[in-house]
N, C-alpha and C positions, 0 to 999 in steps of 0.2 A: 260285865259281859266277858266270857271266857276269852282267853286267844288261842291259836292252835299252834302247833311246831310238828315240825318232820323231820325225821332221821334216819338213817342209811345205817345197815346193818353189812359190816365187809366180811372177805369172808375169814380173815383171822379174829373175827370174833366180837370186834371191837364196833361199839355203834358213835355214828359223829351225828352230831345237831346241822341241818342245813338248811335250818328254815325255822325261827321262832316272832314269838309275837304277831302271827298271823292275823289279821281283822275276820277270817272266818273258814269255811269248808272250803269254799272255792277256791282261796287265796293258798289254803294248805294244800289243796289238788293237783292246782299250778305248778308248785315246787314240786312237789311228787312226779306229777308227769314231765317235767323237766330235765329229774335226774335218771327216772325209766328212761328217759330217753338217750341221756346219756351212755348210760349203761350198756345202751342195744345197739347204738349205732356208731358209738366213741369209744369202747372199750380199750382203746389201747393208749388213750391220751389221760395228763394226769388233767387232773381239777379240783379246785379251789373250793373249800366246803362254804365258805361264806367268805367274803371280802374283807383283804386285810387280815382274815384268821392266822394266814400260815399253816394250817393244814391243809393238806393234799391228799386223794384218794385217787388210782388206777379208775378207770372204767369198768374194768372188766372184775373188779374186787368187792363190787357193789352184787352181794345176795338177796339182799331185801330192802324193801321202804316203806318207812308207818307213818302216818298220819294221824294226832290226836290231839283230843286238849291238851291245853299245856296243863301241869299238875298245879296244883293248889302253892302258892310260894311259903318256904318254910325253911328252917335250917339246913335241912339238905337241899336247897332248890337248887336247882340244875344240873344236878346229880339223877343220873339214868338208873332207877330200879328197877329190876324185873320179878316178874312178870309185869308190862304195863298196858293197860287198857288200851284199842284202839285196832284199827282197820289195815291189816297188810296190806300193801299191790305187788 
């Protein structure tokens, strides 16, 4: 069974993972509309892309959020390619 992940597109360009190993749509939804929300109402506080990562994003630096399957694991996994399949918010 696939899993899904979501990621935050800022806007110098750079995409961070903030949600992997999803058990499904809904679960990947959650974190999406989590960080939409972020983004709209919290723009000016920083946050934490996942627990414990050490990375930090502005609110207001978040351009986009994709939700998709996670890719197939391979020598480049977890390595963001683009173009990648899947549904902006």
């Amino acid at each position: 069974m696939p899993t899904h992940e979501v990621f935050i597109e800022l806007s110098s360009g750079t995409r961070v993972l903030v949600g992997t190993d999803l058990a499904d749509v809904r679960a990947a939804s959650e974190v999406a509309t989590h960080w939409k929300g972020l983004a709209e109402h919290r723009p000016d506080e920083l946050h934490e892309t996942q627990p414990g990562s050490g990375v930090v994003v502005r609110g207001s630096s978040i351009v986009a959020i994709k939700a998709q399957h996670t890719p197939k694991q391979g020598p480049m996994a977890g390595v963001i390619k683009v173009p990648r399949d899947g549904s902006w918010l």
